[in-house]
C-alpha positions in Angstrom: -61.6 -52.1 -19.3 -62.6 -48.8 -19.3 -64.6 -47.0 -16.4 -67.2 -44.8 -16.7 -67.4 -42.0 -13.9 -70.6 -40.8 -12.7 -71.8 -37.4 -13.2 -71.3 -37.1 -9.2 -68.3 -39.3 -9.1 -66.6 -36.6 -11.1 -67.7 -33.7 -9.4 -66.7 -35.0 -6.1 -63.5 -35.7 -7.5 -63.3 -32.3 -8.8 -64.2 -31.3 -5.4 -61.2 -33.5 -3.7 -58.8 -32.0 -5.7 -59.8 -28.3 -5.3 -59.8 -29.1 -1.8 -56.5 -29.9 -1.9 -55.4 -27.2 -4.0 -57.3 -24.9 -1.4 -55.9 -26.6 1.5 -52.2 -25.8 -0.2 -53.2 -22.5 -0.9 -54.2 -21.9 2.5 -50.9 -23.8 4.0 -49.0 -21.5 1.9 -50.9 -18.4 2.9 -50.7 -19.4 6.1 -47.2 -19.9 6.3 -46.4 -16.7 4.7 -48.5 -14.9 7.1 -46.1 -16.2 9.8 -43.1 -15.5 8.1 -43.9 -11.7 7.8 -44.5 -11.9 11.5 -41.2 -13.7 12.2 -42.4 -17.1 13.1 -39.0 -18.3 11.3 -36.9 -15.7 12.4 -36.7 -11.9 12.1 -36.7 -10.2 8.9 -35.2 -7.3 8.2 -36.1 -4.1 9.4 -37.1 -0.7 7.4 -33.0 0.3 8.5 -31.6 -3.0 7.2 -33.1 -2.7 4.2 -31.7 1.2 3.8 -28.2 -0.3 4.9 -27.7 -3.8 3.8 -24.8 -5.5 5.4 -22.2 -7.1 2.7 -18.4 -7.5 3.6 -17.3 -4.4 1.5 -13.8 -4.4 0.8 -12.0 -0.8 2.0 -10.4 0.8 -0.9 -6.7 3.1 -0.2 -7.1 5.8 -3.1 -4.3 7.4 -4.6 -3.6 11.5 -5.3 -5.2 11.4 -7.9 -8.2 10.5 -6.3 -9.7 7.3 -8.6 -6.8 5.2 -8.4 -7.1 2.8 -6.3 -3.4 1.4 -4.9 -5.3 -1.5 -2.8 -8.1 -2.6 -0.6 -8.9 -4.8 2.8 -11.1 -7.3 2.7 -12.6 -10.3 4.1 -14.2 -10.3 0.8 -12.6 -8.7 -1.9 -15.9 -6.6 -2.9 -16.2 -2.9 -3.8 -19.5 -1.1 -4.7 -20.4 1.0 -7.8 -22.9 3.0 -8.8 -25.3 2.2 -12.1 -24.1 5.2 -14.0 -20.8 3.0 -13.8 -22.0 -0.1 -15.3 -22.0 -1.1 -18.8 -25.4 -1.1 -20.6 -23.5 -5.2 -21.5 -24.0 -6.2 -17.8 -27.7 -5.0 -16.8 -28.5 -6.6 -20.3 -26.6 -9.3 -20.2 -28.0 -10.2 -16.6 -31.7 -9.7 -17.2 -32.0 -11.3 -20.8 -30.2 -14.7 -18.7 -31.3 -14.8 -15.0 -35.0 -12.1 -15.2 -36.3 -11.8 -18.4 -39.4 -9.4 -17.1 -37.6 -8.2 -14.4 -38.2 -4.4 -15.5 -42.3 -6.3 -15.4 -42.6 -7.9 -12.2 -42.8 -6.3 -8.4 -40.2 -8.4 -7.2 -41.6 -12.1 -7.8 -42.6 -12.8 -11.3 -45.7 -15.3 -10.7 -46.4 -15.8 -14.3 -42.5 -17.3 -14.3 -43.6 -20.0 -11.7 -47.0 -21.3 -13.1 -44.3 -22.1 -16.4 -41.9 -23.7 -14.5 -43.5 -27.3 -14.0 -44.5 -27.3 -17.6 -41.2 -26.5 -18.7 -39.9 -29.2 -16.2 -42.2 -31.4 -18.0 -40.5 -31.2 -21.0 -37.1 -31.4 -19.7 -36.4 -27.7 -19.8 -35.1 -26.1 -16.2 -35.8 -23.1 -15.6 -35.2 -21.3 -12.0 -37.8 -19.7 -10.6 -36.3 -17.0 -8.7 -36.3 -13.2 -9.9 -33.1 -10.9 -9.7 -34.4 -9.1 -6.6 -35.2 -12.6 -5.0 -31.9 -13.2 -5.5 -30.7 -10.2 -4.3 -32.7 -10.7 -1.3 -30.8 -14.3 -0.3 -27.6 -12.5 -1.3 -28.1 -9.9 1.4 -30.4 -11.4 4.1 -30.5 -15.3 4.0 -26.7 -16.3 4.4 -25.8 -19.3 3.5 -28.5 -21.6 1.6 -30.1 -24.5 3.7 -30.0 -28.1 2.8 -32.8 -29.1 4.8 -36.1 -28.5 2.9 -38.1 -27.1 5.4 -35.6 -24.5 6.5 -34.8 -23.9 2.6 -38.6 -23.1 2.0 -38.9 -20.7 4.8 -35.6 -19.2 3.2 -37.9 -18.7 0.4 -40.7 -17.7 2.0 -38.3 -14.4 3.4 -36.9 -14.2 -0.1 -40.6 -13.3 -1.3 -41.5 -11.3 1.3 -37.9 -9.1 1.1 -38.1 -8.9 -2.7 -41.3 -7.7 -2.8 -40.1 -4.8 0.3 -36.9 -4.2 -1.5 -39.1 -3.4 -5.1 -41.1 -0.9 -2.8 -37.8 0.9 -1.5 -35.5 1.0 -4.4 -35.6 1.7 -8.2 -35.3 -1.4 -10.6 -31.3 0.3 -11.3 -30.5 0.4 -7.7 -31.7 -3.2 -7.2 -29.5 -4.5 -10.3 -26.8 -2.3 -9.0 -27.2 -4.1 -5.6 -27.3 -7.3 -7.1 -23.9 -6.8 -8.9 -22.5 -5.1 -6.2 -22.9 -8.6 -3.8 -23.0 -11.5 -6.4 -20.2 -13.9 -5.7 -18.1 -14.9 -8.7 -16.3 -18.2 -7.0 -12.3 -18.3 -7.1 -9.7 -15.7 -6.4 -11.8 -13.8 -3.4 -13.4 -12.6 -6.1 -17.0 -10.8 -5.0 -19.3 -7.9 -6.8 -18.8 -6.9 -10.1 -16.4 -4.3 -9.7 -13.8 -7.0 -8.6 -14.7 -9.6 -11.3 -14.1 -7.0 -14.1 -10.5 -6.1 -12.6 -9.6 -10.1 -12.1 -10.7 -11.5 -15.4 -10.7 -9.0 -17.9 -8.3 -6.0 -15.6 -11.1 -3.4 -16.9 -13.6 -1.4 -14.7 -17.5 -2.5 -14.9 -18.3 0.4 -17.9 -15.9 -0.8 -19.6 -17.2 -4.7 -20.4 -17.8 -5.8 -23.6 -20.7 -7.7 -24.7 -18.6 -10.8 -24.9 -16.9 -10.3 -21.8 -20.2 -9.0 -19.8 -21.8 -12.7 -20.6 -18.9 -14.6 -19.1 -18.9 -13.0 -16.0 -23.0 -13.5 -16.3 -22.6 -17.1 -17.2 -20.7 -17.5 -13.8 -23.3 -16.5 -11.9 -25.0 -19.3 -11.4 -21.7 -21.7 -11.3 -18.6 -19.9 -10.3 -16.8 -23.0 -10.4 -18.3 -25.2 -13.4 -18.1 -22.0 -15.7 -14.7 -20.6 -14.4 -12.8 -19.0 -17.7 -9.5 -20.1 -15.8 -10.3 -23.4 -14.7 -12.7 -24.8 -17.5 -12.7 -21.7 -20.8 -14.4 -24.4 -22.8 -17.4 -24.6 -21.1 -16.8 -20.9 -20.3 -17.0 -20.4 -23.6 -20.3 -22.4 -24.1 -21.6 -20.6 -21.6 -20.6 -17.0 -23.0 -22.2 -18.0 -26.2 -25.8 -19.2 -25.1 -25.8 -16.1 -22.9 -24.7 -13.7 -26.3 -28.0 -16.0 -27.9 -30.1 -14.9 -25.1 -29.3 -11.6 -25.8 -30.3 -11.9 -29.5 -33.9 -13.5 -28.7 -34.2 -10.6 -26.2 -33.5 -7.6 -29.1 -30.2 -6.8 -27.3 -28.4 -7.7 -30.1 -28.4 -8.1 -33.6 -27.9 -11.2 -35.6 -24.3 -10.0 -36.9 -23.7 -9.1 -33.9 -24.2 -12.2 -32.1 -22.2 -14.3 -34.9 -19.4 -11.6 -34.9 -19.3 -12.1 -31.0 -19.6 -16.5 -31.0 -16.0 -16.0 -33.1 -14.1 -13.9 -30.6 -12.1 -16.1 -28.2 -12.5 -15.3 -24.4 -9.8 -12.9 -24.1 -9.5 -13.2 -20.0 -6.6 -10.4 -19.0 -6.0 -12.2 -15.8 -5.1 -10.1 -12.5 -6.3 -12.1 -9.3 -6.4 -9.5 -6.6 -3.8 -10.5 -3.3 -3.3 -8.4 -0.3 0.6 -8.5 -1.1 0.1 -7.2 -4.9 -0.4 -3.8 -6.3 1.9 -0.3 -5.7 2.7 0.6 -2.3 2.4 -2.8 -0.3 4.7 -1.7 3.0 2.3 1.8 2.7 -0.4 -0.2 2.9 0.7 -2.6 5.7 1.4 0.7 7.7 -2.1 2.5 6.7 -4.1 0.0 7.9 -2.0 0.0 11.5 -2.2 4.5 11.5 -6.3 3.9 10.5 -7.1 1.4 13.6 -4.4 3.7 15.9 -6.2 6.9 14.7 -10.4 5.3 15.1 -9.5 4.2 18.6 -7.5 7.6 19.9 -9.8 9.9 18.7 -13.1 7.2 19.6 -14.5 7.4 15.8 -16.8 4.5 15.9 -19.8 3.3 13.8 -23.6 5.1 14.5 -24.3 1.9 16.3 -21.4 2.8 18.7 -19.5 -0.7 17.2 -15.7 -0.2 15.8 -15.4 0.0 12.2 -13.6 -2.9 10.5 -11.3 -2.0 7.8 -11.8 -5.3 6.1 -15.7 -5.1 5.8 -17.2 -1.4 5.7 -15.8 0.0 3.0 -14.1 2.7 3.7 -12.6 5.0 1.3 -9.2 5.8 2.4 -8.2 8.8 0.3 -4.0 9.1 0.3 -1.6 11.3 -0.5 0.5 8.9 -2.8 1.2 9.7 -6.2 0.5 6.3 -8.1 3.1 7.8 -10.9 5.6 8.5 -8.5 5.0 5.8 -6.6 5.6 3.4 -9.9 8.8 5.4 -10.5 10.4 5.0 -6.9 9.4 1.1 -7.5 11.5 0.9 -10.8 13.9 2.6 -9.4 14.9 0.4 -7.2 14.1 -3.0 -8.7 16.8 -1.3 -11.6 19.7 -1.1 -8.8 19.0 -3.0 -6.0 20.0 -6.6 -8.6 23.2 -4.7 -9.5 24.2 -3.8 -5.5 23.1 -7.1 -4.4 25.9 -8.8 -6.6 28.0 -6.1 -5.7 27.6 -7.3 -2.0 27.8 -10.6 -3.1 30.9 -10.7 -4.8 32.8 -9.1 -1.3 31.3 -12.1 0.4 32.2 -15.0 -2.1 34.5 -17.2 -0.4 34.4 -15.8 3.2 33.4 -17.5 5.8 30.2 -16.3 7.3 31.1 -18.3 10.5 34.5 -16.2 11.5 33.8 -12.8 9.7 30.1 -12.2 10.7 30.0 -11.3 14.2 27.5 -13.3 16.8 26.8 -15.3 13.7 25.1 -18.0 15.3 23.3 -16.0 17.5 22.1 -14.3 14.2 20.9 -17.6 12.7 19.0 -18.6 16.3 16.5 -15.9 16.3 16.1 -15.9 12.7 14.7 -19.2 13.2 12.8 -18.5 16.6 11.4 -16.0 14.5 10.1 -17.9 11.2 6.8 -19.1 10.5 8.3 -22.4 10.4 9.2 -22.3 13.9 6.0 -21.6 15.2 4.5 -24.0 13.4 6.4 -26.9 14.7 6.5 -25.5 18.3 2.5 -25.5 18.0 2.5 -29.3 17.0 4.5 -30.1 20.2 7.7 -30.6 18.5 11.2 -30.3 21.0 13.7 -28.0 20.6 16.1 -30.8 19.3 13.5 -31.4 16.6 12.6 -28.4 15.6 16.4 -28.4 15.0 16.7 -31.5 12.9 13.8 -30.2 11.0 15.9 -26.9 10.3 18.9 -29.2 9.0 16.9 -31.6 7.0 16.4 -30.1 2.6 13.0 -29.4 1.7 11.8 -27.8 -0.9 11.2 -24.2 -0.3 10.5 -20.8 -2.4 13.3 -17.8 -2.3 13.2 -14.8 -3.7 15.3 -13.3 -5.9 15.5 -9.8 -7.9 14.9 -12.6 -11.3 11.7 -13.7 -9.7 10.5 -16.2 -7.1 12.7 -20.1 -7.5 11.8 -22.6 -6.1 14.8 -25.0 -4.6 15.8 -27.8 -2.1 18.1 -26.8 0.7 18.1 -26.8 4.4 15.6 -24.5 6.0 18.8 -23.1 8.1 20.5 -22.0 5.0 17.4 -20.2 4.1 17.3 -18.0 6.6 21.0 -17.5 6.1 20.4 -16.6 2.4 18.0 -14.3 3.9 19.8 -12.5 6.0 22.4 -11.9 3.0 19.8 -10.4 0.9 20.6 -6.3 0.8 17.4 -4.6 1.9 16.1 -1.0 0.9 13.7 1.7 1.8 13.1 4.8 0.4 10.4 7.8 1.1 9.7 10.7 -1.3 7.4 13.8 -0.1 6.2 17.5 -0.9 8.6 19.7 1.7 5.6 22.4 2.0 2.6 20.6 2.2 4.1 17.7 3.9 2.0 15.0 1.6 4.2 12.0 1.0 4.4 10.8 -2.4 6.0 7.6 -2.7 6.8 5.0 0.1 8.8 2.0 -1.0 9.2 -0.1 2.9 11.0 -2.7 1.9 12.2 -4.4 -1.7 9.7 -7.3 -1.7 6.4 -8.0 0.6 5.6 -11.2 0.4 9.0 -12.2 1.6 10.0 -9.4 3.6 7.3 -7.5 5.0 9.0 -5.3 8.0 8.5 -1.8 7.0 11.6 0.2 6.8 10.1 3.5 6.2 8.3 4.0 9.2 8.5 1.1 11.3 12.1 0.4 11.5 14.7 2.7 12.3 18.7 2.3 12.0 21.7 4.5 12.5 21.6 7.4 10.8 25.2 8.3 10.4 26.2 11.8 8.5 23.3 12.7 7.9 22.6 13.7 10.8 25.5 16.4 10.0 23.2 19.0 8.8 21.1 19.1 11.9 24.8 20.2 14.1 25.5 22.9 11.0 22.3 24.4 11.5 22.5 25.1 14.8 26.1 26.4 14.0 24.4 28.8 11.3 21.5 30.0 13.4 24.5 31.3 15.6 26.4 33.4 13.5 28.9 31.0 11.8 29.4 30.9 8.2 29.4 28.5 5.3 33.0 29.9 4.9 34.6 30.0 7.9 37.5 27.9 8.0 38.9 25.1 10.3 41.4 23.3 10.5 41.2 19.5 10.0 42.7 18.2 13.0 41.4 15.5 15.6 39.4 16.9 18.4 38.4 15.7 22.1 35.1 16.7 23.1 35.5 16.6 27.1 32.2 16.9 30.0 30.3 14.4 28.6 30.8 11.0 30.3 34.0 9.4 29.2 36.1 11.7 26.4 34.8 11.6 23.2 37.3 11.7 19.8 35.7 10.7 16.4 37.4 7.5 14.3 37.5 7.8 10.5 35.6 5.8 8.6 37.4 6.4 5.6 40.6 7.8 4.2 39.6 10.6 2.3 40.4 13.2 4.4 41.5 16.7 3.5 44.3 18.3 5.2 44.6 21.4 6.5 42.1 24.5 6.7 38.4 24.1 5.1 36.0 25.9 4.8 32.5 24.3 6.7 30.4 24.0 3.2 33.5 21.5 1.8 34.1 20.0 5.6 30.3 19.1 5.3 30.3 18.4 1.6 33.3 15.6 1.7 31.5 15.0 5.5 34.8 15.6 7.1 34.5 14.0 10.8 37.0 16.3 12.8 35.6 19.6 11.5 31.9 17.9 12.2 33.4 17.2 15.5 34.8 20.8 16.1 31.7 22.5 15.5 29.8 20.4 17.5 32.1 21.1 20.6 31.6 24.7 19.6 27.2 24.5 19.8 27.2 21.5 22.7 25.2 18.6 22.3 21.7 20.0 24.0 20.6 22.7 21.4 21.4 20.0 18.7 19.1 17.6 20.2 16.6 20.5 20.6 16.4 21.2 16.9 16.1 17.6 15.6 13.2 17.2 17.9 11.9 20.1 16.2 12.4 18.4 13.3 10.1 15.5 13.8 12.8 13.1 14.8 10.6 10.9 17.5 13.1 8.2 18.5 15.4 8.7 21.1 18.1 11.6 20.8 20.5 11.6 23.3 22.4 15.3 24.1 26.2 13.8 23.5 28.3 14.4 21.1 28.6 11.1 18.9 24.6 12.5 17.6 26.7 14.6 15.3 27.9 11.7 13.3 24.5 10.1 13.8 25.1 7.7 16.6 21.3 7.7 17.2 18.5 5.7 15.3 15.7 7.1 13.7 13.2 6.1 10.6 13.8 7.0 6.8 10.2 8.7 7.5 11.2 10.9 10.1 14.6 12.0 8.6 13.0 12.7 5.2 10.5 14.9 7.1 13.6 16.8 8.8 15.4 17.4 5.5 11.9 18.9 4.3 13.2 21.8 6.9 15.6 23.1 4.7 13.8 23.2 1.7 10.3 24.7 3.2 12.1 27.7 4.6 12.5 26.1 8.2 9.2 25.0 8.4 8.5 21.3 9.7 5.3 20.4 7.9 4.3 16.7 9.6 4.8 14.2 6.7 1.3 13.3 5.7 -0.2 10.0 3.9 -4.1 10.2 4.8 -6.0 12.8 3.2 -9.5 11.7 5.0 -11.6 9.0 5.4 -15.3 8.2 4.3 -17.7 5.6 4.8 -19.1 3.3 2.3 -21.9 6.2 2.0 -19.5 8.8 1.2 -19.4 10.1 4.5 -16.4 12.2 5.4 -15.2 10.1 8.9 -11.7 11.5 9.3 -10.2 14.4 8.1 -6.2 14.6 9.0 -4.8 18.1 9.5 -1.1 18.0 9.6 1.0 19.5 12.6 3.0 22.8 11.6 6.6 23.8 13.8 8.5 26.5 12.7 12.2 24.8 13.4 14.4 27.4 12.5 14.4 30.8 10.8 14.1 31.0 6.9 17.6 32.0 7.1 19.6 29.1 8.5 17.4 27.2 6.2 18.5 28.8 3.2 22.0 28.7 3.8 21.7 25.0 4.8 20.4 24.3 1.3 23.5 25.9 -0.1 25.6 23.6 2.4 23.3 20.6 0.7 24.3 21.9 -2.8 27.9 21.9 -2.3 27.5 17.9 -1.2 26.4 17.7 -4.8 28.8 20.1 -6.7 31.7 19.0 -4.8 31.6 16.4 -2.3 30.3 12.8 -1.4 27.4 12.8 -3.7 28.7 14.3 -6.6 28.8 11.6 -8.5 24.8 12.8 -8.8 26.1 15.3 -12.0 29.0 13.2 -12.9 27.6 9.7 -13.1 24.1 10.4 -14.1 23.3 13.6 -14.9 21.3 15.5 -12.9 23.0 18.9 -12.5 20.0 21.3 -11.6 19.7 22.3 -8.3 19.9 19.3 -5.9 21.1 19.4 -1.9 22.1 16.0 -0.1 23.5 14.8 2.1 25.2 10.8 2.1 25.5 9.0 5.2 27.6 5.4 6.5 27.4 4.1 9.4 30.3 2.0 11.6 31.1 -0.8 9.3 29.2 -0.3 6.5 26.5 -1.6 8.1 23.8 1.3 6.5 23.9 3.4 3.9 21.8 6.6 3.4 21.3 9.4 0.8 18.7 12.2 1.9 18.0 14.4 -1.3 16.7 17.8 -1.0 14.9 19.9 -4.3 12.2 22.6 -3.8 9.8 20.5 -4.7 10.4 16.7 -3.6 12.5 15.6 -0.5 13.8 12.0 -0.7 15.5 9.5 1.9 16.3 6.3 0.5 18.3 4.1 2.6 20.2 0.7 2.2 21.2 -2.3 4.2 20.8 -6.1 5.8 18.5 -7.1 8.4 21.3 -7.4 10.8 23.7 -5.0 11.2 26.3 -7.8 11.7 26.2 -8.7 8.3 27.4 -5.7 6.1 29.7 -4.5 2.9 33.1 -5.3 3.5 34.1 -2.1 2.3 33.4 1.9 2.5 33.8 2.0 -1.5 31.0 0.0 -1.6 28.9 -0.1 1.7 28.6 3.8 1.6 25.5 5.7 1.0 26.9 7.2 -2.5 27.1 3.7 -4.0 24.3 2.1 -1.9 21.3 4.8 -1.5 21.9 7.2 -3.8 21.6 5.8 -7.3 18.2 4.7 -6.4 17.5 8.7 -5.9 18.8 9.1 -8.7 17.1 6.7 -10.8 14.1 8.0 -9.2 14.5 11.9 -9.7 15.2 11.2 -13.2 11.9 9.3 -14.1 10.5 12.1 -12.2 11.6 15.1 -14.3 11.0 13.0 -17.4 7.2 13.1 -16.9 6.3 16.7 -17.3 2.4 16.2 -15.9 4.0 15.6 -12.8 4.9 19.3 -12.6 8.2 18.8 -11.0 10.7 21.1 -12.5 14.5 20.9 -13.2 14.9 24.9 -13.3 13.4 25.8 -10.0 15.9 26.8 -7.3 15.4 27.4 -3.6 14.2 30.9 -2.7 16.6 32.8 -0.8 14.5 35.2 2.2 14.7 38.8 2.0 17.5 40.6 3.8 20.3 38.1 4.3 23.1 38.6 6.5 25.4 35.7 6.2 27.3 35.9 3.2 27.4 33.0 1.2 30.3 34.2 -0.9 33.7 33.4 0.5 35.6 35.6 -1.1 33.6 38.3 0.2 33.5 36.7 3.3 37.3 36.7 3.5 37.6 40.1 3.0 35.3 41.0 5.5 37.1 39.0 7.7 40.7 40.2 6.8 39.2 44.1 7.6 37.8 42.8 11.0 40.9 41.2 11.6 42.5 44.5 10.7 40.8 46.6 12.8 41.1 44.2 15.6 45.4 44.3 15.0 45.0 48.2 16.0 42.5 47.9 18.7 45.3 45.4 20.7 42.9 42.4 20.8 
């Protein structure tokens, strides 16, 4: 049965309904009106919307001044600018999520009147424009589930969008948008970052193919991962590549040539422990908070800056070559010297040859994570302990790789504390800017820095530092002594050096070959002759900062210091007796390119040009004949090279400090514990345990010509020398002086 309306029937029906459209038009008026007045909450200001907040990853920059060695982040975002992104990504993005986004003003109304019809027919279609989108990636936080706060989330949306189209161009607001869209897994935020971990490319360089998988992620990080689900990535990719088609961005070749490629992810999840210069890193980040708080550099808002969120630019003075090379370098010997020290130990026991062994094993466990997470669940000391003897499955490293294994947590901290560590720093003598810092020989497992952080004995190398101040007081490189046991008295109890080794030489040397085959008595001798409190003087001119005490015993390096500092103090010799403070920070900007920080290194002239020069000849004859020869013999390097080798009581470190014109370089070598050590000098000492990794090093080095360090340059000698450096001049000054003095009756 059919019925018939009324002429006035239906036009006060029509005039219901428009009543009600009115009344929703009105409601939504209305509640727009109050939004923009901050009924639900304040909305940005005019300064907000010139500096969005996004957690910004901070960026450490190589040398070179683009390579980027690392970031901090909460988020692992970094920005770009549009001149950086491929034409693939805006197109990609605006032919998927805005089709007339270069039309609208922000909200595209003509977009929302289709959307119900297109819902009609099964066909869903968001109705939110790129800057909309921006606007809740910036401003609204995390999305609402309950309706009415999710529509006045929208209601902002509108109102920023439409602000954001009046203050920026339609490139910086795609920019934006790239710069703070979250792509899901791996701490993976902003385009910059989702280039790197799924494709290990920058953003201007992404393909078409590659552009729409990142694209097709945006709206389902998870569902459309390439990693977790590449089928559906892959669908995804391909209806994306077909939007691009229907929207004249590509051609119908094109788009068939592209639906055959496969997705051709290059896989590089970011982590804070990957990348070159991990230990450099760890310590950067400590020097930057150190450095903002002494010298009060805050925010304009007076707040501290947070390393993890503002993205700063950290520009270093690491050479990202270099810094590979010292890497290599040591991952090629430190396998070999680990079985090396192995082999010594196979069949000893720990438990009577290591001494305070158990002690050793106690604070290794009062010092693991594990420990600290049992004491924090309330667990006694006697179960803490049965949890330390009970197998579980844990990961060890190893120079093959990461295993995984089942043994007691006790014997992992003994396999630990077996495992050979190493450190090594290279840097420019005259401008002081370090170049490669290698803290330690794996981060994730190990991560106490032992370049600048740690310090240990430093044995004979600290040699030099007693020579110099012999040198800067008229002795000679010749002079000869005889190599007798010596008693230093006036200092406490008598002091006579012990020999660490057998290979001394008998009679009369001269000082060059009683430094060069680091002869203790002669080292002893001259030491008695300068006293302990101008040598002390001079290595605190040298930038040694850890304690120095004026005794004798400093002369065979009785005292600690850091591979950082002594690397800095060798730069003496070879910058003319100029201490230029090793350097690693260049400056600092803001995430607006602001210069924050500017470093300016601290100059001390240490000793005249003089002493300097002849202690570089005293270096060179450690390398032509003496501990560290085997540096021409073994692998080659015969240009000009000073160094000096260093082992301390028992083996327990091993040091090589290498000197050229151009690069100084400290590498040293040794356990955790100084308890547990090589069992022998052939082995433990710093020409078997430090210095190959130098050399490896310096050889890689010379081999790259574009680094511009050069085998043929020599150390400059200064201008009107008076110490001869030739001994048999020297005698025959000395045999006329002697003469003279014969006659006189002296």
């Amino acid at each position: 049965m059919i019925i018939k309306l009324s002429p006035q029937d239906i036009k006060r029906y029509n005039w219901y309904l428009w009543r009600v459209v009115i009344s929703f038009f009105a409601l939504f008026v209305l509640l727009l009106v109050v939004t923009y007045f901050g009924l639900f909450g304040d909305l940005p200001s005019f300064r907000d919307l010139e500096n969005p907040k996004s957690n910004q990853a901070s960026e450490v920059v190589s040398a070179d001044g683009t390579t980027v060695l690392g970031t901090y982040y909460i988020q692992n975002r970094s920005s770009v600018t549009y001149a950086q992104l491929s034409p693939n990504i805006v197109n990609a993005l605006i032919a998927t999520e805005d089709s007339r986004f270069k039309e609208h003003s922000g909200i595209d109304f003509r977009r929302l009147i289709t959307i119900p019809v297109l819902n009609l027919f099964g066909r869903k279609q968001g109705g939110s424009t790129i800057t909309q989108q921006l606007a809740e990636n910036l401003f609204s936080g995390t999305r609402a589930r309950n309706p009415f706060v999710r529509l006045t989330q929208k209601l902002k949306e509108w109102i920023i969008a439409v602000r954001l189209e009046r203050r920026y161009t339609k490139e910086e607001i795609i920019t934006m948008y790239l710069n703070t869209v979250d792509f899901g897994a791996y701490n993976t935020f902003g385009i910059k970052s989702a280039a790197h971990t799924y494709f290990n490319v920058t953003p201007d360089k992404l393909t078409a193919d590659q552009a729409a998988v990142l694209v097709g992620m945006v709206k389902g990080p998870g569902i459309y991962s390439p990693i977790r689900h590449p089928d559906r990535a892959l669908n995804r990719r391909n209806l994306i590549l077909g939007l691009m088609e229907t929207q004249g961005y590509l051609t119908a070749g094109q788009l068939e040539e592209l639906k055959r490629k496969q997705l051709g992810i290059d896989f590089n999840p970011m982590d804070h422990n990957e990348g070159p210069a991990p230990y450099f890193r760890a310590v950067l980040k400590q020097e930057i908070q150190k450095i903002f708080k002494a010298q009060n550099i805050v925010r304009s808002d007076g707040s501290t800056y947070d390393l993890d969120r503002d993205g700063l630019k950290i520009y270093t003075t690491i050479d990202a070559t270099m810094q590979g090379y010292a890497e290599e370098a040591q991952r090629e010997y430190m396998p070999q010297l680990q079985a090396q020290f192995n082999d010594q130990w196979r069949g000893v026991s720990r438990w009577k040859a290591i001494k305070n062994f158990k002690l050793l094993l106690d604070e290794g466990m009062y010092r693991s994570d594990r420990y600290k997470q049992l004491e924090l669940q309330g667990k006694s000391e006697d179960e803490i302990r049965q949890n330390f003897d009970t197998p579980d499955s844990l990961e060890l490293f190893t120079w093959r790789g990461d295993i995984d294994t089942v043994m007691k947590p006790i014997d992992s901290i003994l396999y630990s504390k077996m495992m050979l560590r190493n450190a090594m720093m290279s840097m420019d003598p005259t401008t002081g800017y370090v170049k490669a810092w290698v803290g330690g020989t794996d981060f994730e497992h190990f991560k106490y820095d032992q370049v600048k952080v740690g310090t240990r004995q430093v044995g004979s190398t600290a040699k030099p530092f007693t020579y110099a101040v012999a040198m800067e007081n008229g002795f000679s490189p010749c002079q000869e002594v005889d190599n007798v046991p010596i008693t230093i008295k006036g200092y406490g109890a008598d002091w006579t050096p012990g020999l660490f080794s057998n290979d001394i030489l008998p009679g009369a040397i001269t000082l060059r070959k009683a430094l060069g085959w680091s002869q203790n008595y002669v080292a002893a001798y001259v030491m008695n002759e300068v006293k302990p409190e101008p040598v002390m003087e001079l290595i605190k001119k040298m930038g040694i900062t850890s304690p120095v005490p004026a005794y004798p015993s400093i002369v065979l390096g009785s005292f600690n210091a850091s591979v950082f500092d002594m690397t800095g103090a060798y730069s003496v010799f070879a910058n003319h007796g100029t201490w230029t403070e090793p350097t690693f920070i260049l400056r600092i900007e803001d995430k607006n390119g602001n210069v924050i920080y500017t470093h300016t290194p601290k100059v001390v002239q240490a000793m005249d040009a003089q002493t300097a020069y002849v202690m570089t000849y005293m270096l060179k004859g450690v390398i032509e004949d003496g501990t560290g020869s085997r540096l021409r013999f073994k692998y080659g390097l015969n240009n000009p090279i000073g160094g000096k080798t260093g082992t301390t009581q028992e083996n327990s470190d091993g040091w090589f400090i290498g000197i050229t014109p151009q690069l100084v370089t400290g590498v040293w070598s040794g356990c955790e514990d100084r308890d547990i050590h090589f069992r022998s000098t052939r082995l433990g000492e710093g020409a078997n345990s430090a210095l190959p990794i130098f050399a490896g090093f310096m050889k890689r080095v010379y081999a790259n010509p574009a680094l511009g360090i050069k085998k043929s340059v020599d150390f400059d000698a200064p201008k009107n020398m008076t110490i001869t450096l030739n001994c048999d001049a020297y005698k025959q000054q000395q045999q006329g002086t002697n003469d003279v003095d014969k006659k006189l009756g002296f």
